[in-house]
Structure formats: structure tokens, C-alpha cells
N, C-alpha and C positions, 0 to 999 in steps of 0.2 A: 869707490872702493879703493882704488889706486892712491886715491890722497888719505884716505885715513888707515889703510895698510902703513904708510910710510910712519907712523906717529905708534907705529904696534912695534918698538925696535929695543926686545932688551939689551941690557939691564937698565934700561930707562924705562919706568911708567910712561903711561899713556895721562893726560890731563881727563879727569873727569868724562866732560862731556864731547872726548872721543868715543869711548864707550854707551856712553848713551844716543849719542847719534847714529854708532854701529848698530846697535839694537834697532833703532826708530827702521833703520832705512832696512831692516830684514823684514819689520813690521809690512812697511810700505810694498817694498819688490820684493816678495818672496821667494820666488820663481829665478826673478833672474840674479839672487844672491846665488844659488846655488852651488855652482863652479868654485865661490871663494870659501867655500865650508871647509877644506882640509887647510887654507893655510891661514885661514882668519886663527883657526881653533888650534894649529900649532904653536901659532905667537903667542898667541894666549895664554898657552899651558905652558911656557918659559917665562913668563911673566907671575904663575901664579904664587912663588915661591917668595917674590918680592914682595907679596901684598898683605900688609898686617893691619891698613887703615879699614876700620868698618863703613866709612861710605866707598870706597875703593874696590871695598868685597859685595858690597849692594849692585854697584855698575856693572863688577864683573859676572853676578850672579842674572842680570837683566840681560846681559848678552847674553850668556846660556840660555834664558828661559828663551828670545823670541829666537834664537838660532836655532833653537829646538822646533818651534811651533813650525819654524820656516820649511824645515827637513820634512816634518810631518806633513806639511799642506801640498810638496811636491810628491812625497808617497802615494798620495789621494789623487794628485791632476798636473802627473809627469806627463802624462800628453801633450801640455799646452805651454810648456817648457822648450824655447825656443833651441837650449843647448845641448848636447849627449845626454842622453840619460844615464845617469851615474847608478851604482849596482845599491839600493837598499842597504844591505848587511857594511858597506862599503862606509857609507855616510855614517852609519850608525858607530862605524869602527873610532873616528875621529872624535865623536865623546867619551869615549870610555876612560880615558887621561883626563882628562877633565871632571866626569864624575868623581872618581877615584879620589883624587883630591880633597873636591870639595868634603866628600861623606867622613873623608878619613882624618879631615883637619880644622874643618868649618861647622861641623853638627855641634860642640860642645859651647858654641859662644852664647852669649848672654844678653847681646843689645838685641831688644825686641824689631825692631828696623831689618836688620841682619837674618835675623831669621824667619822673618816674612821675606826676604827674599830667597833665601835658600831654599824656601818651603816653596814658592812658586815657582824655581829653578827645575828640583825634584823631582816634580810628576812627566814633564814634554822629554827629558831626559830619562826618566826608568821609562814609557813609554817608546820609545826609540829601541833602546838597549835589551827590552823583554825580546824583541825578534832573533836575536842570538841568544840561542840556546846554551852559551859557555857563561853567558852573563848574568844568567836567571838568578842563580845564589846568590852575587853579588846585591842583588835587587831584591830578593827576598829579605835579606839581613834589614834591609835598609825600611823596610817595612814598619818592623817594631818601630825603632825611633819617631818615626811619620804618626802614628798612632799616641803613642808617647805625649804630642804635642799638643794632643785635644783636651788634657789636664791642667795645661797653661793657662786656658779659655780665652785665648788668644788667638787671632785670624783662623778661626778655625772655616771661616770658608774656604781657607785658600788651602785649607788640610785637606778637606773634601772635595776640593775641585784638580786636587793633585791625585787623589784616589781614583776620583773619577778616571781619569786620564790613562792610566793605569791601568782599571776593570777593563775600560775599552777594547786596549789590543789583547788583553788576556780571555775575552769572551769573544772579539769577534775572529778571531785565529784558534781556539781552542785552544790555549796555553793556560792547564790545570796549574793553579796556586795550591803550595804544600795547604795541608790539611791545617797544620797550626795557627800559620798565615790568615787561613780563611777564615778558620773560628775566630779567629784574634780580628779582622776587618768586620764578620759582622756584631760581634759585640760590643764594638766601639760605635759603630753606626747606627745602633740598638739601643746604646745608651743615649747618644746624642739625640736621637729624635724624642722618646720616651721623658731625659730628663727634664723637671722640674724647677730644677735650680735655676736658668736663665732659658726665657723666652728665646727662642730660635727667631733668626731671622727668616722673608718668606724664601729670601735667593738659597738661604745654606739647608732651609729645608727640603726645596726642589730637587735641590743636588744629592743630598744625603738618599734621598728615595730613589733618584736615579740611580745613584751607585747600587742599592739595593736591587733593580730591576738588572745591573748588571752582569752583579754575583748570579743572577739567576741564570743568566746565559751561559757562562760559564761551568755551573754546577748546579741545576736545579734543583737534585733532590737531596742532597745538603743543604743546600739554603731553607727547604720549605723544611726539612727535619729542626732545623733552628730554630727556627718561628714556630713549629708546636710546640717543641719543648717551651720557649719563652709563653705559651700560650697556659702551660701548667704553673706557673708561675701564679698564689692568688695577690696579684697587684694591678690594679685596675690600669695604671698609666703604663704596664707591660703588654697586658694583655690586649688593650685599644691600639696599642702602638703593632702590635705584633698583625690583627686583624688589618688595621689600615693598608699594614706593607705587602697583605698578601692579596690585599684587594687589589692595590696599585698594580703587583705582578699580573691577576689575573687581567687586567685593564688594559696593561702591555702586549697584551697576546705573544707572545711570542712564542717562536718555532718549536725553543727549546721545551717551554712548558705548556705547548696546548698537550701533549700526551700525558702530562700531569697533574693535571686539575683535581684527577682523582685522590692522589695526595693531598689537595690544597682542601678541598673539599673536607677529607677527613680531616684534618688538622680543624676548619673550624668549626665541627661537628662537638671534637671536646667541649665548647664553650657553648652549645645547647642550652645549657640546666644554670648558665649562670646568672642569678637576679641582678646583678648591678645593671640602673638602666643605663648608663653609659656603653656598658660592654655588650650588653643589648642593641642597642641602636650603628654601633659600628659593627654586630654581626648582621642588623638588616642592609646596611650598607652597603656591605661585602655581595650580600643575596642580588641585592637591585644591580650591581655591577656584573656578576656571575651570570644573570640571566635574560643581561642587556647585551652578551654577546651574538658574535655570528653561529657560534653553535654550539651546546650544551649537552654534546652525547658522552656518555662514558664518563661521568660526572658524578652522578648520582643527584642530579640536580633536585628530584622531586623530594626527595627530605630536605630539600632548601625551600621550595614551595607550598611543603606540609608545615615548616617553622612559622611563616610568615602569617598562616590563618593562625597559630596555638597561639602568637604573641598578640594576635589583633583579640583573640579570644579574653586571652589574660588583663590586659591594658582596658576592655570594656567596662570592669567592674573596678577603673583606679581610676578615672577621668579626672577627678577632681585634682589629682597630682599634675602637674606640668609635664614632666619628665613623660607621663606615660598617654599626654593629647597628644605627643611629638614623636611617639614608636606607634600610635594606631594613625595618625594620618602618612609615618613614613609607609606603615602595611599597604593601605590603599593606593598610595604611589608606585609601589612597586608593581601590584596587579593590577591600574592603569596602564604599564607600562610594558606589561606583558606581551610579547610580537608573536605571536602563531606561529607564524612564518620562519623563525629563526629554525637552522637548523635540527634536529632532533626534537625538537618545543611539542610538536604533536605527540609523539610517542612516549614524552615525561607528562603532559597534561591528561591525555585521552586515555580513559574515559576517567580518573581517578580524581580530577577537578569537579564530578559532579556530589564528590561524596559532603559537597562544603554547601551546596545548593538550599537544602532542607533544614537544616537546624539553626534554628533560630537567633541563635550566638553571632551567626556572620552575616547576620542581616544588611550591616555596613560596609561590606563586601559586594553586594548583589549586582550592581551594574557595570564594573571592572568584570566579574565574573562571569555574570550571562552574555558579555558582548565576548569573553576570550570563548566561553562552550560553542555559544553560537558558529564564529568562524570555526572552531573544530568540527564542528558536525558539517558542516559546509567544506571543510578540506576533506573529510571522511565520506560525504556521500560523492563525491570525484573521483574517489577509485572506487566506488561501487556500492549497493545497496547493503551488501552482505559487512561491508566494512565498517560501516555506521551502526550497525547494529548493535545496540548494547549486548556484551553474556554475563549475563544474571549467573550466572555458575563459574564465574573466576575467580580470582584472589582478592578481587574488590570487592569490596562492600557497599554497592552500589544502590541508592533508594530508587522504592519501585514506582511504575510507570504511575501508580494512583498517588504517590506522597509527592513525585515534581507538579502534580497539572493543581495537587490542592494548596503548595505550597507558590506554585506561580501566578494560581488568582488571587491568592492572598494577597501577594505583595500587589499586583495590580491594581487591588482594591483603593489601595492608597499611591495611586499615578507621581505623585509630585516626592516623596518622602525618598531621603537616600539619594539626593542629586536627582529626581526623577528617574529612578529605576522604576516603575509600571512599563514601560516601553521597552525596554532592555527583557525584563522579566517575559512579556508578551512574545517577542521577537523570537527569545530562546525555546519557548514553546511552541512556537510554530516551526522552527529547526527542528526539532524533537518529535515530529508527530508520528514519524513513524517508527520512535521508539517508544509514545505513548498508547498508541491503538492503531491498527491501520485503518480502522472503520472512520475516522473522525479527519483523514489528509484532506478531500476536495474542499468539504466545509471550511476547515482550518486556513485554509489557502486566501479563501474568500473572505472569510470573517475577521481574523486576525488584522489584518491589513486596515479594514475601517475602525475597527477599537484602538490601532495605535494612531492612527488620524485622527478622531475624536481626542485622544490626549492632545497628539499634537496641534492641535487646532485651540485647543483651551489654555487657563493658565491654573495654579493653584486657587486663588480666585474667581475666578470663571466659570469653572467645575459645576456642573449642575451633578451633586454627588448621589442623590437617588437615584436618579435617570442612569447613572454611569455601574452605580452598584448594580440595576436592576436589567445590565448590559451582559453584566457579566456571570451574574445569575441564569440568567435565561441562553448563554454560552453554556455554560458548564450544562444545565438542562440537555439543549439540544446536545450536546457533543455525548452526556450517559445516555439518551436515549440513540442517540446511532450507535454507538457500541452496544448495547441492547444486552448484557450479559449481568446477570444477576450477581453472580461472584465478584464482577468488577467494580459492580454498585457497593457491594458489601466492604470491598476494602478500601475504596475510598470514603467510605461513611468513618471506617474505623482510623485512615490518616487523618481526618477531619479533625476528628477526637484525639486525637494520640498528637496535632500540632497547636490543641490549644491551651498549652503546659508552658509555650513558647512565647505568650503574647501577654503584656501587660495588661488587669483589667482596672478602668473600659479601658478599649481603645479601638481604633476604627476595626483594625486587623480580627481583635478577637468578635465583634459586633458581627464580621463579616464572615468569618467561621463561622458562628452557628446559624447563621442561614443559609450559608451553602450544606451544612452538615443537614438541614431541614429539608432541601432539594437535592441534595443526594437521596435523604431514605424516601421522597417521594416519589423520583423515578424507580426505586429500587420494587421488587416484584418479591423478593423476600419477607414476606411477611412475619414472620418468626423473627428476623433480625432487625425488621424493623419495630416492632413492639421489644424487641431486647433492648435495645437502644433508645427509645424515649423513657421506659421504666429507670434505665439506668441513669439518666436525667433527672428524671424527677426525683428519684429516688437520692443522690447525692447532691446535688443542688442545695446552696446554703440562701434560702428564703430568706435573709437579711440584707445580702448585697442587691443592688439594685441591679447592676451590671451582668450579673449571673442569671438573677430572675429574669431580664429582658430577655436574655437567649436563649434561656428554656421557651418562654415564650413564641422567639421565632421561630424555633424547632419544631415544636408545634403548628404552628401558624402556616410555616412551607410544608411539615409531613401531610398537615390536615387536606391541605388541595388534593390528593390523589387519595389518599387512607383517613376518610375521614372517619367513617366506625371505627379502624381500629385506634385512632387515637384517642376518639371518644372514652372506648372502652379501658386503655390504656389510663387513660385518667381518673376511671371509674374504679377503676382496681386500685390504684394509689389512692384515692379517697377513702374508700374504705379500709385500706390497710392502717392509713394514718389514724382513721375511727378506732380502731382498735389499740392504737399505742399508748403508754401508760401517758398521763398529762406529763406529768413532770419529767417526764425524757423527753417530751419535744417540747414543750414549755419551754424547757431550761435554755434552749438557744435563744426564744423568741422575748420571753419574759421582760416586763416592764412593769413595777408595782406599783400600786395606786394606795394611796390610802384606805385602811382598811381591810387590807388586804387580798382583794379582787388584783385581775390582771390586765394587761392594757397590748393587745396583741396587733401590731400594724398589719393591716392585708394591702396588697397593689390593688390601686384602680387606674383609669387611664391616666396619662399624663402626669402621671407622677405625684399624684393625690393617698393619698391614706385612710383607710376603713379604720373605724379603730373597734372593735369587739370587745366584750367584757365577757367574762365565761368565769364561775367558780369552780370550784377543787373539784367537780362531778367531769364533766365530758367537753370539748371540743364544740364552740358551738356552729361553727363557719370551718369548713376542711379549705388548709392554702390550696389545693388542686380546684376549688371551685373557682378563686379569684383567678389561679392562673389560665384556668379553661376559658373563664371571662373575657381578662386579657385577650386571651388566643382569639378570639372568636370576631372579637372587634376588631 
């Protein structure tokens, strides 16, 4: 320092790479430059009046910049600063002649060189100088300009890396930036990430979102008021830009805005209703980030958890678009990804996660879903019996104890489908038992357990699928017959019915409703309900489909083991009512013309064979309840 002090002696310049060796070696000894900061930076600032060469003013701006960084690194680990510790506001004092200068005679040049270095000089210097409160204005003015220079499209990293620098001690001291100022900082930062016109690099992108994470320290609920507004904005590359940065905040956690979320929350509530799948897929983004934290209370998180089945909903009937395979498999990511355990998580899921269980629509949901219910019921029975207990008389709309257990052997039926959810499905219903009957917990205990080893012991292949249907049939038997109550028999006969609206026909699922819907009314001791209920089968049943006629069939076939008169009878009365229907009203569905104009009526036989009848314009000669009773029977 002693020998290149000597070379700092106006009114003579200094050679070049005096000053850049002064800089290097503040790079290098930070710490022990310290002591020479007041008279390096006074020679300096008698020098600067001589200097009108633009690499001269490059050298002398690289001084500034590392004689800055050097001040700052001893702010942070003047501890380990072998000499006095000199006062902060002290060191800070000795740029102010120097800034001054520069801002007030060096801003208006033109050699792009030159003002890359001015720009990188700028930030470790307003950074310094914001600690003094007499200097802030100064620093504010200086702002604009800084900003000014992202129009250039010129080093703009090092515009943003001087902001950054900036935000820093402005958020981490609470030093509020005028309101102008900050408007003006985020919508240049708004612009820059958002624009279009040239690809960002990934370093000035980092940066630019940091800065944005910093304003938020600073002022949070300004900044998140900024980002809704930009979110009413209808422009797709505003509105994704705007979501992205408040995911990033929410990803920051920070001190400032975890009491804010709620804000943050509303803000991306606006954008609910909006179809673009882009602005879709960065609002799921936002969700899976939001509910990946340590804690989600005071949020309103659960309309963020309600979005995520409506979009898995929506996206099921577009598959065939790209755009919407890539928002239903991010749904299922995020409810994979679901942690029980976080914070508040129980009290936003429980019990209002079960209202997705039943309907049919989120079937590609099931196994994220029954493994998150199950640990809820399992953190719910820990604080006590009474805790777990579903109330059917709240605000939820909760399905009842007969539509989970006919909706969980459904899905069981089919063990492998859905990632293998039958196991998950099973599991959840054995968590549940004493939200579905108490009469049915020891068995459940016992039984459960070897039906998801039976799965798990098998493969999709493997599967011996009668044996496993006829596992699960004879489950559901015993568990209505321990519950032993007619009324309960009654209402799961009617979710039976009421969930096969929900199943493609054939398919295994519906194949396996109407067998259970058969050993439901066979256990059932209702007999009024149970002749309501196969009349009303036979009676609507389109004797054309095959798939339809099969399960009338089994409805029959499982009613008849315990009610065989009345099903008899039951059939007997639908026979004869058909006897009496005009031809040509039931004709007209079945109708096949023959030459000559005779009819060609197909009846079921086994196996999938065909009666074929001829009957003229007089009567019916074979009633379809005889062939189906056949079937049944066989």
C-alpha cells in the first residue's frame, strides 16, 4: 500500500495499472486494506477532476467498486480485523466525494465500457452510503438513472446485481424506499423477467427474482399489492410472471411474509377462473409450493387443495391435448406430495378431503388421497376417539358411512388400476371403521390385513380375479350381516345404485356393482325394498346391452340366495306386465325386420349365444324376464 500510495500524487495521474492493482489487492486483503480507506479515497478524489480518459475512468470506477465490496465485507467480519475498528457511518463518510462525482459527471457518457463500470461501481457504493440517513435522497435520485439503463439491453446483469446490492441493506436494516422508487424498481423487474423480446440469461434471472424476494422484506404488502394488480393484467406472459414471483416469495419463507400468505393467497385466488393452460399450470405450481411448506395455517390453503381436484376434474375430459396430460399428472404430484404432518395440514384436510373420495371424477386421485385420509384418521384417533369421529351435521358435505365402504370395494375390485390403489383403498377403510359401523372394527382388524396381502402377494397378472371378487363379496356380506340393521342394508343398496352412473359400461368396476348391489339386498331383511329394487331393474334395464343385461342378471342371482320367492315373484310380475305391453312399444327398442315382415327378436342364453324368436303383430311370444330368470338361475 505504501508503494502504490506513492504513484496516487496529484496533479499527476496515476499509470493504469496502478489502479487496477489497487483494486486487485483490496480484492485479495480486504480486511487488512482497511486503515488505508480514508487516504487511498482522498487522493483519489483530487485526482478525479484530472480524468477525462475513458479507460482511466474504467480503473478509477474498479477501485471504487472493490474498495466498496472491501468496506462491506469488514461490516459483516470486523471481528477478525486485526486493526481498530473504525466507526461504519465513518468509512461510509469517505465515499460520499467520490460518489458525488461520479453520479454528477460520469452518468451522461456514452462508451459502453464506461458505463459497465460505473454501473458495477454504483451498487457496493449506494449500498455503503443508504446507512446514513442524510444520504438516502442522494441515493434515491440515483435510482432512476440505474433503472433508465435496462432500456439499453445492455449489461443488464450488472444493473440487477447493483439493485440487488442495494435491496439488501434496504430490507435487511428496515430502510423504507420512497414509494415512487419502489413502484419504479418493481416494474422494471416485472418487465425484465416477463419480457419477451430477449431470452434472459439463467444468472440475471436468479438475480432479478432475488431482488424481488427482497423488496419483500422490505415491504411486503406493497410488493404482493403489485403482483395482483399485474395479475389483472389479461396477458399471459404478466400473469405467469407475476404467479412465478409470488411462488418464489412464498418459497423464501421469510419472517416478513409468513404473516402474509394470506395476501399472497388472495392475490392468486384472482386467477382461479382463468383457462389459459399455462397460467393454469404456474397456478398449480404455486399450490404444490404453498403446501410444501412448514406450515399452512392462516392461509386459507384448503381453496388451494379444492382447485387442485376441480383442475384434475376439468383436464380428465381434454387428455388428448398435451397441455392438459401435464396439469392432471402435476394434480397428482401435488397430492402425492401432500405431508400430514406439516403444520396446520390436519386442520385444512380433516375431514373435508373425504368429500373427493366418492365421485367418480377423481378416481385418478385415489391412492395420494386414501394414503393422505388414512394418516389423518390415524393423527385424529391420537387425540382421542371422540376426535376422529366424523359430524355428519357440519358444514361439510361429507358422504355417508354406506357410500365410502361401497365406493372402497369398488375400487378394490380392481387391486392394480390407478398405480395400484385397491390397497390404499382397503387400508383407508380399515382406518375408517369406526367411522363406518362400530359393529364391523374386530373383524375389519383381522380381515383387512389378509385381503391387502393377497394383493400384495399377487401381480396384475397373477390375480386369480374370481377368487379375489368373491373375497370381497363375501367381506362386504359378513361385515352387513354384523351390522345386522336393515336401514343400513337399505342405504347401501341405494349408494350401490346411485355410484353406477359413475362407471363406464362394461367395466370391471360396474360388473362388480351389481353384485355387490345383489348381496347387499340379500342380506337385507327389507323386503319391500328389496322387491323395489329389483322391479326397478328390471324394469329400466335396456335388454339390448349386454353389459346391462349381465347385471341385472347378477342382481338376481346374488338377491335369489336368501330371497328366492321373492325374486321369483318379482320376475313374475315383470313378466306379466311386459304381457300386457302394446308390441310395438317394446318392440320398437328390440326390433330386427325379417323379410316379409315378421320380427327377429335376440333373447340371452348362456355364454353369450342368441335365441332368436319370430312372433307376429299379435302378442310376445317368449317374455325377456323368462330368459333373464334362465340366466339367473344357471
Amino acid at each position: 500500500m505504501s508503494e502504490l500510495l506513492c504513484h496516487l500524487k496529484p496533479p499527476n495521474l496515476p499509470e493504469e495499472f496502478v489502479l487496477i492493482t489497487l483494486g486487485n489487492l483490496s480484492s485479495a486483503y480486504a480486511l487488512k486494506c482497511i486503515p488505508f480507506v480514508r487516504i487511498t479515497l482522498n487522493a483519489m478524489f483530487h485526482m478525479l477532476e484530472l480524468v477525462n480518459d475513458s479507460r482511466m475512468r474504467q480503473a478509477f470506477c474498479g477501485v471504487l467498486e472493490k474498495w466498496s465490496r472491501a468496506v462491506k465485507l469488514f461490516l459483516t467480519n470486523w471481528e477478525k480485523c486485526p486493526f481498530p475498528i473504525a466507526g461504519e457511518l465513518r468509512l461510509c463518510n469517505h465515499f460520499l466525494p467520490m460518489y458525488s462525482h461520479v453520479t454528477s459527471n460520469w452518468l451522461t457518457c456514452e462508451e459502453p465500457e464506461l458505463k459497465q463500470a460505473i454501473i458495477k461501481a454504483l451498487g457496493p457504493m449506494m449500498s455503503l452510503l443508504l446507512h446514513k440517513e442524510e444520504y438516502r435522497d442522494q441515493i434515491f435520485e440515483t435510482i432512476s438513472w440505474l433503472l433508465e439503463q435496462y432500456k439499453e439491453d445492455t449489461h443488464v446483469f450488472h444493473i440487477t446485481k447493483s439493485l440487488s446490492q442495494l435491496l439488501e441493506v434496504s430490507g435487511e436494516h428496515k430502510i423504507p424506499l420512497p414509494k415512487g422508487e419502489f413502484q419504479a424498481i418493481c416494474s422494471a423487474l416485472h418487465n425484465q423477467i416477463c419480457s419477451q423480446a430477449k431470452p434472459l440469461s439463467t444468472e440475471n434471472h436468479a438475480e432479478l427474482v432475488h431482488c424481488i424476494i427482497l423488496l419483500a422484506r422490505s415491504s411486503p404488502e406493497d410488493l404482493i399489492a403489485f403482483l395482483h394488480s399485474q395479475l389483472k393484467i389479461k396477458n399471459e406472459a404478466v400473469c405467469v410472471t407475476s404467479l412465478n414471483l409470488l411462488r418464489a416469495i412464498v418459497d423464501a419463507d421469510l419472517p416478513e411474509t409468513r404473516l402474509k400468505k394470506f395476501l399472497i393467497v388472495k392475490a392468486v385466488k384472482s386467477t382461479l377462473g382463468d383457462q389459459n393452460a399455462t397460467v393454469r399450470t404456474a397456478v398449480l405450481h404455486f399450490i404444490r409450493k404453498l403446501l410444501s411448506l412448514e406450515s399452512v395455517e392462516n392461509c386459507e390453503a384448503w381453496e388451494m387443495v379444492a382447485h387442485v381436484f376441480r383442475e384434475f376434474s376439468v383436464s380428465t375430459s381434454k387428455l388428448a391435448i398435451q397441455e392438459e396430460n401435464t396439469i392432471q399428472s402435476l394434480c397428482i404430484d401435488i397430492l402425492q406430495c401432500l405431508d400430514t404432518s406439516v403444520s396446520g395440514m390436519t386442520q385444512v384436510l380433516w375431514p373435508r378431503l373425504l368429500e373427493y373420495v366418492v365421485p367418480a371424477e377423481y378416481t385418478g386421485t385415489l391412492k395420494p388421497l386414501c394414503r393422505c385420509l388414512r394418516e389423518l384418521v390415524e393423527k385424529k384417533q391420537q387425540e382421542g376417539e371422540e376426535a376422529a369421529c366424523l359430524d355428519y351435521g357440519g358444514p361439510v358435505k361429507l358422504p355417508t358411512p354406506q357410500g365410502l365402504l361401497a365406493r372402497l370395494l369398488v375400487v378394490a375390485s380392481s387391486p392394480y388400476s390407478g398405480e395400484g390403489h385397491g390397497c390404499a383403498a382397503l387400508q383407508l377403510l380399515q382406518a375408517l371403521h369406526q367411522n363406518i359401523h362400530a359393529a364391523v372394527g374386530e373383524m375389519w382388524v383381522v380381515k383387512i390385513p389378509s385381503l391387502v396381502q393377497y394383493i400384495e402377494g399377487n401381480t396384475e397378472n397373477s390375480l386369480d380375479c374370481a377368487r379375489w371378487e368373491h373375497m370381497l363379496l363375501q367381506f362386504l356380506r359378513t361385515s352387513l350381516e354384523m351390522i345386522d340393521d336393515s336401514a343400513w342394508s337399505r342405504q347401501i343398496s341405494l349408494e350401490l345404485s346411485q355410484q353406477m352412473a359413475g362407471y363406464a359400461s362394461p367395466s370391471n368396476e360396474k360388473s362388480f356393482l351389481y353384485k355387490a348391489l345383489g348381496t347387499s339386498l340379500a342380506v337385507c331383511q327389507d323386503l319391500v325394498h328389496v322387491k323395489s329394487q329389483l322391479q326397478q331393474f328390471l324394469t329400466t334395464t335396456d335388454y339390448m346391452e349386454v353389459p346391462e343385461r349381465q347385471g341385472v342378471i347378477s342382481i338376481l342371482a346374488f338377491s335369489a340366495e336368501s330371497h328366492l320367492d321373492l325374486t321369483l315373484n318379482a320376475l313374475q310380475e315383470f313378466g306379466a306386465a311386459m304381457s300386457k305391453v302394446k308390441v310395438s312399444g317394446f318392440i320398437s327398442r328390440l326390433k330386427v325386420k325379417e323379410p316379409g315382415g315378421s320380427l327377429k327378436l335376440p333373447l340371452p342364453l348362456k355364454q353369450g349365444q342368441q335365441l332368436w324368436g319370430s312372433v307376429s303383430s299379435g302378442q310376445l311370444a317368449l317374455s325377456p324376464s323368462v330368459c333373464v330368470l334362465r340366466d339367473a338361475c344357471s
